[in-house]
Residue, then its C-alpha position, 0 to 999 in steps of 0.5 A: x635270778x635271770x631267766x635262761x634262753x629256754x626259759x624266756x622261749x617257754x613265756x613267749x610261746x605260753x604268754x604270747x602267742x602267734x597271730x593265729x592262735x590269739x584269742x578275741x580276748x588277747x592285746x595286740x602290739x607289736x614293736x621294739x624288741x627293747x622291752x620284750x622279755x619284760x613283757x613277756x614276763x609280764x604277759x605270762x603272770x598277767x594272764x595267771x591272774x586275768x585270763x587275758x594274754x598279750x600277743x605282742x610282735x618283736x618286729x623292732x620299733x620302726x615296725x611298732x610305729x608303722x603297725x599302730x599308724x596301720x591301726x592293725x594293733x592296739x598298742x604299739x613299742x617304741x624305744x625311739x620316741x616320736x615328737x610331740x608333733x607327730x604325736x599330735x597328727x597322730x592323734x596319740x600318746x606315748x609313755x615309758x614303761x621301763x628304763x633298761x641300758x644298751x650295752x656294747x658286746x663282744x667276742x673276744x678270747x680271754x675277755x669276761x664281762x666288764x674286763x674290756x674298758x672303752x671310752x665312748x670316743x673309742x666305740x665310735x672309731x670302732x663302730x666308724x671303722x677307724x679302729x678295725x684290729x683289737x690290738x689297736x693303740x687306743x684300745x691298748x691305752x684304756x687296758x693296760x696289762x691286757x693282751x689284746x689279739x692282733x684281730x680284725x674287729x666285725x661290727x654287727x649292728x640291726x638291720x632293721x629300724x631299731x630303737x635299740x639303735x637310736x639308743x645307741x646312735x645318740x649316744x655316739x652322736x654326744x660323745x663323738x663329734x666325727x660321728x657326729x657329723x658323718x653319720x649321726x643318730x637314728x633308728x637307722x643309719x648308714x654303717x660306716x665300718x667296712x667289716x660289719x654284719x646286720x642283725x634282726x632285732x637284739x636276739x638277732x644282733x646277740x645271735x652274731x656277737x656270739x658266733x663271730x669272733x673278734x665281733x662287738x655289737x650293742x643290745x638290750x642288757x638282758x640279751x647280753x644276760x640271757x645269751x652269756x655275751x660279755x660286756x664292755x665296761x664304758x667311761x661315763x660323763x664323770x670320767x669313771x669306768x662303769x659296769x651295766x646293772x639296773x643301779x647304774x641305769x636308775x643313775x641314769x635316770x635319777x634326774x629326769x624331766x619326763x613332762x618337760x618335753x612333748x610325748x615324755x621322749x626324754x634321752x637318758x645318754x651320757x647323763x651326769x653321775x658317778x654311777x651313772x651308765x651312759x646308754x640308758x634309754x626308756x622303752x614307749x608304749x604308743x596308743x591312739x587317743x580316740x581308738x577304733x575298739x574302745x574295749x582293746x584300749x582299756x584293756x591294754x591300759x589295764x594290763x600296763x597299770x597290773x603291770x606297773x603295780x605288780x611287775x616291779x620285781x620282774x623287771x629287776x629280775x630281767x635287770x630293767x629299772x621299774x618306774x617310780x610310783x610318781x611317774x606312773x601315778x603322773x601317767x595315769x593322770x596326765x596321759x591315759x586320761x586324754x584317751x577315750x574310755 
């Protein structure tokens, strides 16, 4: 059962916290706002079980990386995974600790979720700003039988450095060659579309979708969930139509090569499968390998390794994919075993 908005503030004033009133005892992160409603979920049966809480900061990843370079938390999120280089001058790690699917959303009257069909082609002309009514011949094309408004089309987008983005720019940029070479892909990038808004963090861009009509945005899927936001359905690599669940982001993901690159920052988009959901990414977890509070560390690793143990069927709850017990028995052995205990 999906959690409702107010719900999922509760947990994050319980389970989290602000700066001020985190105890000496608390995690400290910050990052991708991707991940944190599961982490939210996570830090509230955690602390139940540990009297440890976590005060995580939803600032997006570009802040995540910048916070855990600063040294001024433990751990920090990124859904934007560095390079093995820059790992290496960092001195750090990087893990997955949930797969989750970004999601186009719109506001559109008559439209529910999954009712609306686009190619990955098509969003980039709309996301480009070529494609700028509703009722526009290529989207008529994909929805026959729909009545589609004679409506201009809002963007809205992040406004700040995002994992969500690189998510979904990576996407556009295997699917879209003119976007390819005009824009490409990042945690940020220069929105072409002339009629666009930004949004902070996926509560921010939610936020917008819901309160514009005619607008199309992109988030985590269980903020489109959480805020009642309708999705698009999206053509995947096989040519078929379809909806984002935690089944076709595991689809996703069902091949992956975690170790066959540097850092496990593997891109999970426009992945060959039937049921496969064509923006699906991983959300990361970033830690020194020789920290200055040995103690916050391991705490930090505790709290993830409960969390890996325990936390499945939340995660599936808020509609993310869990990690098989392969992969985190790999991490644990592979990566947390290069950081100093």
């Amino acid at each position: 059962m999906m959690f409702s908005f107010k719900k999922l503030l509760m947990i994050a004033a319980l389970a989290f916290g602000v700066s001020s009133t985190a105890t000496a005892a608390d995690i400290t992160g910050a990052g991708a706002t991707f991940p944190y409603p599961i982490y939210a979920k996570w830090a509230e049966a955690y602390k139940k079980v540990s009297n440890v809480g976590l005060n995580y900061q939803s600032i997006g990843s570009s802040g995540g990386i910048r916070q855990i370079r600063a040294k001024t938390v433990t751990f920090g999120g990124t859904d934007a995974p560095l390079s093995g280089a820059e790992l290496e001058k960092d001195g750090m790690v990087q893990f997955p600790t949930v797969l989750g699917g970004v999601v186009p959303v719109i506001n559109l009257d008559g439209f529910k979720p999954g009712e609306l069909r686009l190619t990955g082609p098509v969003l980039a002309e709309i996301f480009m700003g070529t494609i700028s009514k509703w009722n526009d011949a290529k989207i008529a094309a994909l929805n026959p039988g729909k009545t589609l408004p004679n409506q201009a089309v809002t963007v809205v987008h992040r406004a700040d450095g995002s994992g969500t983005t690189f998510i979904f720019t990576d996407y556009l940029n295997e699917v879209s060659k003119p976007w390819a070479e005009k824009v490409g892909k990042g945690a940020s990038v220069k929105w072409p579309a002339a009629s666009s808004v930004g949004g902070k963090g996926n509560e921010g861009v939610a936020a917008n979708v819901a309160r514009v009509k005619g607008a199309i945005g992109y988030v985590e899927f269980a903020y489109a969930k959480k805020n009642k936001i309708p999705h698009t359905k999206l053509e995947n690599r096989n040519g078929l139509y379809v909806d984002p669940d935690d089944s076709t982001f595991a689809a996703a993901a069902a091949n992956a090569d975690w170790f066959g690159t540097p850092g496990m920052g593997i891109s999970l988009v426009n992945q060959r499968g039937a049921t496969a959901w064509p923006i699906t990414g991983a959300t990361f977890v970033l830690m020194y390998k020789a920290p200055a509070d040995k103690a916050a560390s391991n705490d930090a690793l505790k709290f993830f390794d409960w969390a890996f143990k325990n936390g499945k069927k939340m995660a599936e709850e808020l509609d993310y994919v869990p990690l098989p017990d392969s992969l985190t028995k790999a991490i644990t052995e592979k990566v947390w075993t290069q950081i100093a205990r």
